[in-house]
C-alpha positions in Angstrom: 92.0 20.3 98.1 91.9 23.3 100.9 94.6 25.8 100.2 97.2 26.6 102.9 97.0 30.0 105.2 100.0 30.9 103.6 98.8 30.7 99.4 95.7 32.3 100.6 97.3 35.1 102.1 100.3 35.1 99.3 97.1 35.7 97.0 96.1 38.3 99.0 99.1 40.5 99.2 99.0 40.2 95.1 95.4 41.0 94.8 96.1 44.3 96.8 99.9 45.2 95.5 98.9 44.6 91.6 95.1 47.0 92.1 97.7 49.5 94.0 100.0 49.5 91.1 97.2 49.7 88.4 95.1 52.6 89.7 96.1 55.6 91.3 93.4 56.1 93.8 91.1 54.7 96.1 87.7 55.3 94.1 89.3 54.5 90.8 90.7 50.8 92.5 87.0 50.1 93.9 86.3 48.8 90.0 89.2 46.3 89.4 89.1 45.8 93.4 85.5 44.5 92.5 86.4 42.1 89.6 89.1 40.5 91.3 87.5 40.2 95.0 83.9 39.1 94.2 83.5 35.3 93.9 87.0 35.0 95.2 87.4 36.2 98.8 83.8 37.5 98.6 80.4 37.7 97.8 78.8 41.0 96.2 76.9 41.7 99.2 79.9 41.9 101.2 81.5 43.2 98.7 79.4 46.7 98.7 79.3 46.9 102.6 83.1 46.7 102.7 82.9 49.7 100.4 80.0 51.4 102.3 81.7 51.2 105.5 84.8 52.2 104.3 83.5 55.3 103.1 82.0 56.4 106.3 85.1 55.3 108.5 88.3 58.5 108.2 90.9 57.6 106.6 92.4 56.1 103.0 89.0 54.4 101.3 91.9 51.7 99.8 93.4 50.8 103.0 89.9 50.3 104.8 88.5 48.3 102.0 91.4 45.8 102.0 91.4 44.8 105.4 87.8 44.2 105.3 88.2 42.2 102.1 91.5 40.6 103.7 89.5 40.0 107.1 87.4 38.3 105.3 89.5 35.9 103.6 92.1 35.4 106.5 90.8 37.1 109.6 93.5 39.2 111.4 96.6 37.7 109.5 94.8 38.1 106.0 93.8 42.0 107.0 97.5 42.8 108.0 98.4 40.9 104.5 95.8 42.7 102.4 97.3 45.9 104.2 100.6 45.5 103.4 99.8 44.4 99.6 97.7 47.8 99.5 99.9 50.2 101.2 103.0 49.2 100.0 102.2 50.4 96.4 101.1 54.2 97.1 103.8 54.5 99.7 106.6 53.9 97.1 104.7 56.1 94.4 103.8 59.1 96.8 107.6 59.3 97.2 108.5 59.4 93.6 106.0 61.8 92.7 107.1 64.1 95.6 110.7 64.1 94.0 108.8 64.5 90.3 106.2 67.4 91.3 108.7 69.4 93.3 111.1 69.2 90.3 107.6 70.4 87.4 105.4 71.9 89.4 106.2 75.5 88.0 105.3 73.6 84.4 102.3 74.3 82.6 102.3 70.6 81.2 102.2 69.5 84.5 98.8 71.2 85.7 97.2 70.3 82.3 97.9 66.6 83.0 96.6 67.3 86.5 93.7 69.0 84.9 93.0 66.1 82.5 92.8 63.4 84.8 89.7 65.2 86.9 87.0 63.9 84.2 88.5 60.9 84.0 88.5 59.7 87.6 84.7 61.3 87.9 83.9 58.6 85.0 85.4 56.2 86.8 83.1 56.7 89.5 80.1 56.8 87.2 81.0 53.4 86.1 81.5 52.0 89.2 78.1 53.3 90.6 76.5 52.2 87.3 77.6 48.6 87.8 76.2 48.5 91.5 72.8 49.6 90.5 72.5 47.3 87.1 73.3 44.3 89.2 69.7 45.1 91.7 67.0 43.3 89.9 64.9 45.5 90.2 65.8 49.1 91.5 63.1 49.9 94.3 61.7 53.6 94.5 63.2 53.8 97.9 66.7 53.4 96.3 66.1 55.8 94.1 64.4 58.0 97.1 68.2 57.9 99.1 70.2 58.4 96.0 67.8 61.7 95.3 68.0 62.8 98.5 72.3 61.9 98.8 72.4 63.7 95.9 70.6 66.6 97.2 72.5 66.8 100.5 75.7 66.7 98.3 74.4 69.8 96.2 73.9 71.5 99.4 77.6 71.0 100.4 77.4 68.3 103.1 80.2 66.3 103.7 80.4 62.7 102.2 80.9 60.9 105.0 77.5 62.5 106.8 75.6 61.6 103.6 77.0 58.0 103.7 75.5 57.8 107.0 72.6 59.1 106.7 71.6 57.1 103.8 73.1 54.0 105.7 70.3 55.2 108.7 67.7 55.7 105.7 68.1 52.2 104.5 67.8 50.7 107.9 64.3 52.8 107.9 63.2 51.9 104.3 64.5 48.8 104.1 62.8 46.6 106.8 
C-alpha cells in the first residue's frame, strides 16, 4: 500500500527536526542524517552526492543536504518540508544560546566546554569519512590519488569549497 504525500512528507519534517535536535552542527548530523536517509528516501549513491554538492554550494551544509534529500523524496513540497524540519531546530537553539553565551561568556567554564567539543566534532568527521570509504569495495589508487592531493591543497590553506571542486573535476577526469 503507497503512502499518502502527506505521511511521506510528515516523515520528512521528523527525519530533519529529530537530526537537528540531536546534533549541533552540520558535519556532525551528516552521520545520523546517513543512517536514517539511506534505504529510506535514498540510495547511498545519492546519498554522498547530496553531501558533495552541498559542500561546494555557500551556505548551511544542513539546510542544503535536506532539500536535496527532501527533493528527493517529495520534489518541491518534500524540499520545503525537509527545510522546515531542518531549520526549525537550530533557529530555536541559536536563540537560546545567544541569551546563555551573552550571560557566561566572561566564564572560564564556558571556553573550556567550547574548547572540549573541537576534538570531538573532528572525530566525528573522521568517522563519517571512515564509513564512506569502508563501504567502496575496493578503494582505487585514483581515490586515494584525490584524497592525497585534497589533503595537500588543504595543508596549503585553500579553501574547502575550491578543494571540493576540484576533486569533483578530478573524478570526472579519473573516473571515466
Amino acid at each position: 500500500m503507497k503512502q499518502s504525500k502527506f505521511v511521506a512528507w510528515f516523515k520528512l519534517f521528523w527525519m530533519f527536526l529529530k537530526i537537528n535536535l540531536l546534533t549541533s552542527s552540520g558535519p556532525a548530523s551528516v552521520g545520523l542524517l546517513y543512517k536514517e536517509a539511506v534505504g529510506t528516501f535514498m540510495t547511498e549513491a545519492q546519498f554522498v552526492e547530496a553531501v558533495g554538492f552541498s559542500n561546494v554550494m555557500p551556505g548551511s551544509e544542513a539546510l542544503k543536504v535536506a532539500m536535496f534529500v527532501g527533493y528527493a523524496a517529495g520534489g518541491l513540497a518534500g524540499a520545503l518540508t525537509a527545510l522546515l524540519g531542518a531549520a526549525l531546530p537550530p533557529t530555536v537553539s541559536m536563540l537560546i544560546v545567544i541569551l546563555a553565551v551573552q550571560r557566561f561568556q566572561d566564564e572560564a567554564w564556558m571556553k573550556g566546554f567550547v574548547g572540549g567539543m573541537v576534538p570531538a566534532v573532528a572525530m566525528l568527521i573522521t568517522v563519517v569519512a571512515f564509513r564512506l570509504f569502508r563501504s567502496e569495495k575496493k578503494i582505487r589508487k585514483r581515490t586515494l590519488l584525490i584524497a592525497a592531493i585534497s589533503l595537500g591543497a588543504f595543508v596549503l590553506g585553500m579553501p574547502a569549497p575550491l578543494v571540493l571542486l576540484g576533486a569533483g573535476i578530478l573524478g570526472v577526469i579519473l573516473f571515466r
